[in-house]
N, C-alpha and C positions, 0 to 999 in steps of 0.2 A: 783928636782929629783923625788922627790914623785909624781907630776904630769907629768913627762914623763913616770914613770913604768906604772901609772894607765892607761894612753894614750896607754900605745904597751901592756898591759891586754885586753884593748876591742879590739884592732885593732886584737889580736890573735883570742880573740874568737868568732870576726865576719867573722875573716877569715874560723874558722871551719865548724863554719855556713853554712855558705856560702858551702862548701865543702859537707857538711849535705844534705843540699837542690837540691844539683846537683847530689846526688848519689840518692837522693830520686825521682828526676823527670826522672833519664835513667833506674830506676829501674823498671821492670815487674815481674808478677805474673811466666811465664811460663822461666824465667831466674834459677830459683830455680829448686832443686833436684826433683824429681817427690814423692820420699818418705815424704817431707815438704809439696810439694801440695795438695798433698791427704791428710793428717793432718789440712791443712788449710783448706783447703772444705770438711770433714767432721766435722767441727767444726763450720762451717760456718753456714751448710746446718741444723747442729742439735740445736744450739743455737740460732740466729737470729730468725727461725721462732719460736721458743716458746716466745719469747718477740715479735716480730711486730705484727705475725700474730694473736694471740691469740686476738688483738684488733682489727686489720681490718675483721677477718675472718668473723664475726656476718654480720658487716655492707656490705661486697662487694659481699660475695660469693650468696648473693640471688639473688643480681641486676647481676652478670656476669652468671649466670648460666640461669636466663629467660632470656636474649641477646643471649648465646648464644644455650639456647632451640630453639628461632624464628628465630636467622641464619640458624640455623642446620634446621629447618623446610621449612624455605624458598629454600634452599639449595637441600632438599627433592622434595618440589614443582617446583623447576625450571626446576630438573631434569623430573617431569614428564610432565610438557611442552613441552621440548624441547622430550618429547618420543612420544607423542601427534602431536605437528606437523610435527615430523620425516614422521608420521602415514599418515598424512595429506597429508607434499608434495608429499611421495608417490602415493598417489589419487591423487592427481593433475597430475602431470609426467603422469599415468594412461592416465584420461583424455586426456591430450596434445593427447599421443602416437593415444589414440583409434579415437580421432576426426579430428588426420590431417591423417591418415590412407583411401587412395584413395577408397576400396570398400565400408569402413562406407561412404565418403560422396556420392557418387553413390547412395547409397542406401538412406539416406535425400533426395538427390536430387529426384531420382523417384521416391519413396515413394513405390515401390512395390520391388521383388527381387525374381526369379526363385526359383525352390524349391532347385537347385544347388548351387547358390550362399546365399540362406538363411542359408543351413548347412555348407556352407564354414566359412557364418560370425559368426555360433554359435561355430563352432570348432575355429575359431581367439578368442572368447571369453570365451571359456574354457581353451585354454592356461594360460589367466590371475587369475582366480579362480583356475587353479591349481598350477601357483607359487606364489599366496597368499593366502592359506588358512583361511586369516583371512576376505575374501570378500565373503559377505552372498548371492549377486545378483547384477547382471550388465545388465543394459538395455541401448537399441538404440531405442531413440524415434525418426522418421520425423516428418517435419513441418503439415502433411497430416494426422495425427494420428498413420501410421502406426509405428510397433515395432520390435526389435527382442530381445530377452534375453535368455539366459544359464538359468536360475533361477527360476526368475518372470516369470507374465501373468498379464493381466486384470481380473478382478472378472467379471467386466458388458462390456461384448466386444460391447455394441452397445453406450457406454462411452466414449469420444476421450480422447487419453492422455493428449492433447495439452491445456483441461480445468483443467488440475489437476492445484493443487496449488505450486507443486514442478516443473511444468514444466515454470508458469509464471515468479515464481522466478526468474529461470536460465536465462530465455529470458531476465526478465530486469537487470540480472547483465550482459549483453551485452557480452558473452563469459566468462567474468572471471568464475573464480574457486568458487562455493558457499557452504559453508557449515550450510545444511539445518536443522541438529540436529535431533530427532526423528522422525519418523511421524506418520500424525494423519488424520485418515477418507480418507487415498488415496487407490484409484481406482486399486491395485496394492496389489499382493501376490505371495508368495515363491513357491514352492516345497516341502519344510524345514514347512513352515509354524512359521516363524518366527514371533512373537509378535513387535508391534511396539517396547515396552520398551528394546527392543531383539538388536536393530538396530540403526546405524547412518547412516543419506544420506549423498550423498554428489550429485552435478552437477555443469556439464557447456555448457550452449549453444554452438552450430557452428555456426561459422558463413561465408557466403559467403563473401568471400574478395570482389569480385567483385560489388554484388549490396549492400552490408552491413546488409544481413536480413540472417536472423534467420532460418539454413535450417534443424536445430534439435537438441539435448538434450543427452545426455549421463551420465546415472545413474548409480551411485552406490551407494551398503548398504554395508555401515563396522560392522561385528557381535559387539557386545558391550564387549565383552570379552577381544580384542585389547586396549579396553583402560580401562576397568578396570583391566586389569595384570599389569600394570605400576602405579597402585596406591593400590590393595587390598593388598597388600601384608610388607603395609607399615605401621608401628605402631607407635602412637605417646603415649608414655606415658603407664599407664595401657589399657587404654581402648579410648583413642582418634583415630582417623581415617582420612582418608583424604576423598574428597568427591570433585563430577566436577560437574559443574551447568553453564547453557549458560547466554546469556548476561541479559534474564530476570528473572533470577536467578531459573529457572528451573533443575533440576535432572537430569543430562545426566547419572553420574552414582556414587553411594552412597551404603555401604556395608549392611548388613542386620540390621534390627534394628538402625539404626541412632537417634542421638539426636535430629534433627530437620528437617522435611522433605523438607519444602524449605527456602531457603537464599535469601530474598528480597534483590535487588541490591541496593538499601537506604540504606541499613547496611553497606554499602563499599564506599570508599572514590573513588576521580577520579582518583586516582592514581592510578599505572600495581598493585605494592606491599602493602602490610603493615600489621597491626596488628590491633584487636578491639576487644571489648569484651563486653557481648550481656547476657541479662536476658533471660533465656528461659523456662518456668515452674517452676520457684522457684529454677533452677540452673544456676550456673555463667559460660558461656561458654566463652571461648578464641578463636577467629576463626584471624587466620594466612592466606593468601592469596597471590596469584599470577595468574595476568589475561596471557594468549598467545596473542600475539600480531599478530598468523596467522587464530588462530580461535574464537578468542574473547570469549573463554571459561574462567570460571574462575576455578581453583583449589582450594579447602580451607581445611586447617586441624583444625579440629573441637577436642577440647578436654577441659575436665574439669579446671578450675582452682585453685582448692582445690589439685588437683591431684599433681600439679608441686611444692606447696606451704610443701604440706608436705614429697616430693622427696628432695628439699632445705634442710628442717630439719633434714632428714637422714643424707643429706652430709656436711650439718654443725658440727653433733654429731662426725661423720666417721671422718673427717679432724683434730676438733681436739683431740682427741685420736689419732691420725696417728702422730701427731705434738708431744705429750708427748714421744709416744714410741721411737721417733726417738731422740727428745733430750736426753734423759736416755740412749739410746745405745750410740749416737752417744759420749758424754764426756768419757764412758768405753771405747769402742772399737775405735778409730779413728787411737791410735797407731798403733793398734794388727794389723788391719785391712792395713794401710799404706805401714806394712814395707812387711806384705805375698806379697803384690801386687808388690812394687818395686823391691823386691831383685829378684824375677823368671824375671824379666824382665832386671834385669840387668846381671845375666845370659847369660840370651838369646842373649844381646846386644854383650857379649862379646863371643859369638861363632859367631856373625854375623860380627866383627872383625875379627876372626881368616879366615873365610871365604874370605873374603874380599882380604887377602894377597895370597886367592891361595888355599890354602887348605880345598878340597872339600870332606877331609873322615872329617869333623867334626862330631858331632851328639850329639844331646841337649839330655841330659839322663835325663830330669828334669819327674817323675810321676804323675804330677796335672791333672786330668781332665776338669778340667775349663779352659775356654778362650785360659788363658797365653798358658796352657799344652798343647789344640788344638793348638795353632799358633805355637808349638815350634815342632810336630813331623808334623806339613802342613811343616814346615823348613825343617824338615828331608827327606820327601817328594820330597820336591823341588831340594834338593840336588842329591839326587838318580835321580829324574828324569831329572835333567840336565846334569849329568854324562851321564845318556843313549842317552842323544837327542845327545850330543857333539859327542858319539859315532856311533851315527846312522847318522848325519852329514857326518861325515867323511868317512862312507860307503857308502852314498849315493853320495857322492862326486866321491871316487872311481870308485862306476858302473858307474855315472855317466860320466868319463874319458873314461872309456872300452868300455858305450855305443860309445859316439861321434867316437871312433878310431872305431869299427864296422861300425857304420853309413859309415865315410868314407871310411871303406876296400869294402863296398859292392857299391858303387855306385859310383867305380871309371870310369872314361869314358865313362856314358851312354849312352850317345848321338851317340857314337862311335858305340858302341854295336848294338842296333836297327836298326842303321842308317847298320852298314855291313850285320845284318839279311835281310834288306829290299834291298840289292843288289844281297845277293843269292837268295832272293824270285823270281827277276826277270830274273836272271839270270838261274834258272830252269824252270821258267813259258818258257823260250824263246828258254831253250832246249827239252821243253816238257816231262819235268819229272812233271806234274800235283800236284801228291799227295803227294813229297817232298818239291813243292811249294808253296801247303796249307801247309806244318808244319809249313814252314820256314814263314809262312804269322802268321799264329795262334801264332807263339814263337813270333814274332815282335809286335805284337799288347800285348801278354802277357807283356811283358818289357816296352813297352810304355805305356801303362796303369797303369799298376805298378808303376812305376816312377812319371807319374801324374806331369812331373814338379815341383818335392818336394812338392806337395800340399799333405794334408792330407784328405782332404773333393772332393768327386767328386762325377757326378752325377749317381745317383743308375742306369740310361740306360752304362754308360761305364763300370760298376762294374760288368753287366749282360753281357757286350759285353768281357770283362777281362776273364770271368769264361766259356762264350763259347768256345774261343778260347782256353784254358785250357780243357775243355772236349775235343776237335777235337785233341787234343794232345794224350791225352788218351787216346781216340776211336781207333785212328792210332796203340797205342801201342798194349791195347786189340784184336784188328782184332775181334768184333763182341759179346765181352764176356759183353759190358758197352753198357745199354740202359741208355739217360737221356733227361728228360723231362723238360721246364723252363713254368711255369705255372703264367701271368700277369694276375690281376684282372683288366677285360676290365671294368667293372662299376665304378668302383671309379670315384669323383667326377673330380679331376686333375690327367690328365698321372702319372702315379709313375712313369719313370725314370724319370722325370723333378728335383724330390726330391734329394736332397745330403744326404751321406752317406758316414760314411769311409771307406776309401779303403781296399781292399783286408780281406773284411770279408766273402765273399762265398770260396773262395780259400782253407782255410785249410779246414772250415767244408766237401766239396765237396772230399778235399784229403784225410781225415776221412776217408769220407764213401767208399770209393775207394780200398786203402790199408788193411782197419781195418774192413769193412762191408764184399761188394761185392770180393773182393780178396780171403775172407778163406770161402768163398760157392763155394759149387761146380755148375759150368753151368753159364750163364749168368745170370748178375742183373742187376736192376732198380736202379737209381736215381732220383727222381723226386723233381724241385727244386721251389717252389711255393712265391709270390711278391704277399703279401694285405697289407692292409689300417685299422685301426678300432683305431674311433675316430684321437688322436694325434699320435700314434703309427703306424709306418710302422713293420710287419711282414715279416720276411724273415724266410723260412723252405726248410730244407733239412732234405727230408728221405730216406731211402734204404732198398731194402728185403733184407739184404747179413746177416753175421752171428747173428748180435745183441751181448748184452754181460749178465752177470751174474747179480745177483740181488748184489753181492758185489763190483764187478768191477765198477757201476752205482752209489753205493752209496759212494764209495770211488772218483771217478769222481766228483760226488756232492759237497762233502766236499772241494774237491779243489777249484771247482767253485765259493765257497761262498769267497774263500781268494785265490784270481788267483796271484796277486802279491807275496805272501808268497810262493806259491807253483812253485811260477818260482825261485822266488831264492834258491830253497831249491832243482828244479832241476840242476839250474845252479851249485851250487857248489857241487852236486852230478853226474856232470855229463853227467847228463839226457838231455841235451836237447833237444835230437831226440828222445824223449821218443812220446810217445802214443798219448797223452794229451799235447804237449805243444802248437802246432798250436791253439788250441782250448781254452787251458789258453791266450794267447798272446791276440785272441780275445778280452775272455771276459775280459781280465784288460783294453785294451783298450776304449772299452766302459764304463766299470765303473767308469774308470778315467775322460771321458770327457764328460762324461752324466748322474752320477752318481747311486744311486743304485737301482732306478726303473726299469731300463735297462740294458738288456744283455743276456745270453745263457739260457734257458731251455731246459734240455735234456731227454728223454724216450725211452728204450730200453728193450728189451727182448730179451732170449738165443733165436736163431735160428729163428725170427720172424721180423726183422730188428730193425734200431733205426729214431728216430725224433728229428732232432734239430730245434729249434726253435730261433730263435732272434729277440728282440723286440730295437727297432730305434726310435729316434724320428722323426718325418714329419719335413723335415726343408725343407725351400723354400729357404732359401740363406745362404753362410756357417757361422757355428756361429764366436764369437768372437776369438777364439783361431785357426783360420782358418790362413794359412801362407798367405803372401804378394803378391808368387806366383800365389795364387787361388782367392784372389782379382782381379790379373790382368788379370787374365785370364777373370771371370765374365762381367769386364767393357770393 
């Protein structure tokens, strides 16, 4: 009996075990209350490292801090490689551009060049020194000696170029791209009067395709300044620097005062990268390095190494005192510290519950300015501001309905319409009432154009043809009182009516000046409605001599203008919407809406002196993407 009790005693408590081990391997850190968590990782964070680290810290932080001193510098260096040959392929691109360039090779090939085409070719290469102010001189040498350059000259003109030593170079790098590095003792000077140490060359032969020789040379001097801003500015240490030196370890460019004037290339391993460290006068230098693989320069950061040795020490002392302080706090405070942080958060959790079920006047009243406090009135925020959107939604929804039943009250049977204007057109042309026949011509074409076949984008000549017929309507009415003018810039580069535009934007401003101008002057007025071009931008102006308005009327206009969409609904549900300005707001929202706010109405008026509207458009050559299907098919 005795050995069966003992037998179902272990079998019990290997069963709990068991049960132990299984809560123990489903069990996670972030399973637990977040007010535990924070207790457990501020006890974590403040104890463990006063025991571990207190003995790894001596030993590792000097080996990970010179690691990652020479990543961090190579890192530095790589970057300015890669700014370096940024530099580089730019010259090259250069090159390419200036030597497959038809009058440069003209000019190789004959060796001589009019005194008209000489200044053609130095104004082609003032273009380039002026969108890179960082090119000190750019020359074209031919196979024949002769040259042309912005910059440069020869000193001894009775010298061929062709014996210089940057010109054999180029020749024997058989076209490629060569970079020459300073120069010395050539036959060759500035304007500028730049000093060799001033300057980097660069060149590449031309070459005929055809016989495979060599039909000249294209030079350029990079100022030195380009490639030392990508490293003068870079510190290593107290007083370490970086410093570029070519493939025979010569000085490209090195800040004042350096520790060692040149870096023999036996100092450096064959490899792009690496580290070494080098006796130099009784000091221990550290020289970090990274070669370009486009121009076989080397970069090296030159710096003491006493320097980095007692920066260590600093941050050995710093660390641990940082590790005391925190274990001292961290056993006091982890409570304290735990529960401020969880409770505001649970809080918050439970208005973000109440939320959840619907109710959206919640409102976190919690006063912290920290963190939690920010994230709980960003809550409140949110809340208001979903309230408003839900509501603006739902008004947009509405005009949205109002619009489409407009849409469709106005463009019921169109086709109907035009199509019986264009049967009284003829049918008066054929009883010979003339001038009844142009209205009924001028309304038909107004309604067809308009319409546009529900396209929104048409071409800026039907927009002109739209608004003519719209004057002859007018003119009719007037009997002699409306002068109007349409003014096309004949030099533009492409026709402007070729350009799309949306429709029916001369219409209201033209109905403006009409009603609102020339109407409340006494006698005849002027319209004068003007089509340019400048730069991306299509210009459309309409101005008139008729009343003009007051310096408040103008600036009350303006104001609307900045906010066309507010000011329409604030006519709409006032009202208004044969007011003054809505032709002219409808415009400008529309523009704004679909080309945003670079684009749209500029207006200028004065009492009694007329006014100027102006509209700026973009140049489009085909209609953008928000063009309907109909204006598609129309195009193809």
């Amino acid at each position: 009996m005795r050995n069966e009790r003992n037998f179902s005693d272990k079998r019990s408590n290997n069963g709990n075990r068991h049960r132990f081990w299984e809560k123990a391997k489903t069990f996670r850190l972030h399973d637990l209350r977040l007010r535990y968590q924070l207790m457990i990782l501020f006890l974590l964070i403040s104890l463990l490292p006063s025991i571990g680290l207190g003995y790894l810290v001596n030993w590792t932080v000097s080996r990970v801090l010179e690691r990652q001193a020479v990543d961090h510098t190579l890192q530095l260096i790589t970057k300015v490689n890669q700014t370096l040959d940024s530099d580089m392929e730019n010259l090259q691109n250069m090159t390419y551009l200036i030597g497959f360039d038809d009058r440069v090779r003209q000019f190789m090939a004959d060796g001589a060049a009019s005194e008209q085409e000489s200044y053609r070719l130095k104004q082609y290469l003032q273009r380039y020194t002026t969108l890179y102010p960082e090119i000190a001189g750019l020359l074209i040498a031919g196979a024949d000696g002769q040259y042309i350059s912005n910059e440069l000259y020869a000193r001894d003109s009775g010298r061929s170029l062709t014996q210089e030593d940057w010109y054999k170079q180029a020749v024997d790098s058989e076209g490629l791209f060569t970079v020459l590095g300073q120069p010395s003792g050539r036959n060759l000077t500035s304007h500028v009067s730049y000093q060799d140490n001033e300057v980097v060359t660069v060149a590449r032969a031309v070459v005929n395709p055809d016989t495979e020789k060599t039909i000249g040379v294209v030079l350029i001097d990079l100022k030195l300044w380009t490639i030392s801003k990508a490293a003068r500015d870079v510190k290593l240490g107290r007083t370490g620097y970086l410093t570029v030196v070519d493939r025979e370890g010569r000085r490209i460019y090195a800040p004042d005062e350096p520790y060692i004037d040149r870096l023999p290339s036996a100092w450096f391993a064959d490899g792009a990268t690496g580290a070494v460290t080098r006796q130099v006068d009784g000091r221990e230098l550290q020289l970090i390095y990274g070669e370009s693989s486009f121009t076989g320069w080397r970069t090296v950061g030159v710096f003491l190494t006493r320097e980095s040795l007692f920066e260590v020490g600093q941050i050995h002392f710093y660390v641990i005192c940082f590790l005391f302080v925190v274990c001292m706090l961290g056993l006091t405070a982890s409570l304290r510290l735990s529960r401020s942080i969880s409770e505001p958060i649970r809080l918050l959790q439970d208005d973000m519950r109440r939320t959840e079920s619907g109710d959206l006047t919640v409102r976190h009243t919690a006063a912290r300015q920290d963190e939690i406090g920010m994230l709980g009135r960003s809550f409140n925020r949110m809340l208001v501001e979903l309230r408003r959107l839900i509501q603006l939604n739902e008004r947009k929804e509405r005009q949205k309905r109002e619009a489409e039943l407009r849409s469709l009250q106005d463009n019921i049977k169109p086709h109907f319409l035009y199509n019986t204007l264009d049967t009284i057109h003829w049918m008066a042309r054929k009883k010979g009432a003339d001038e009844v026949s142009d209205m009924v011509e001028s309304l038909s074409k107004l309604f067809r154009i308009g319409l546009s076949k529900g396209s929104d984008m048409i071409h800026l000549a039907d927009e002109l043809e739209h608004i003519r017929s719209y004057i002859l309507i007018q003119q009719t009415r007037y009997q002699g009182r409306l002068n109007v003018k349409i003014e096309t810039d004949e030099e533009a580069d492409e026709p402007l009516g070729d350009f799309f535009v949306l429709k029916l934007l001369l219409q209201p401003l033209v109905e403006n000046a009409i009603y609102h101008g020339i109407k409340a002057r006494r006698g005849p007025g002027s319209i004068v409605i003007k089509v340019a071009s400048e730069r991306n931008t299509l210009l459309l102006e309409v101005s008139d001599d008729g009343a003009g308005m007051e310096p408040e009327r103008l600036a009350e206009l303006a104001r609307k203008l900045e906010h066309p969409l507010e000011a329409i609904e604030r006519q709409a549900s006032e009202s208004e919407k044969s007011g003054r300005s809505y032709g002219m707001l409808n415009v400008q929202s529309r523009l704004r809406l679909a080309f945003g706010d670079a684009y749209g109405i500029r207006i200028a008026s004065a009492a009694g002196e007329g006014t100027v509207v102006t509209v700026r458009h973009p140049l489009l050559r085909e209609p953008p993407a928000f063009a309907s299907e109909n204006e598609k098919e129309e195009q193809a």
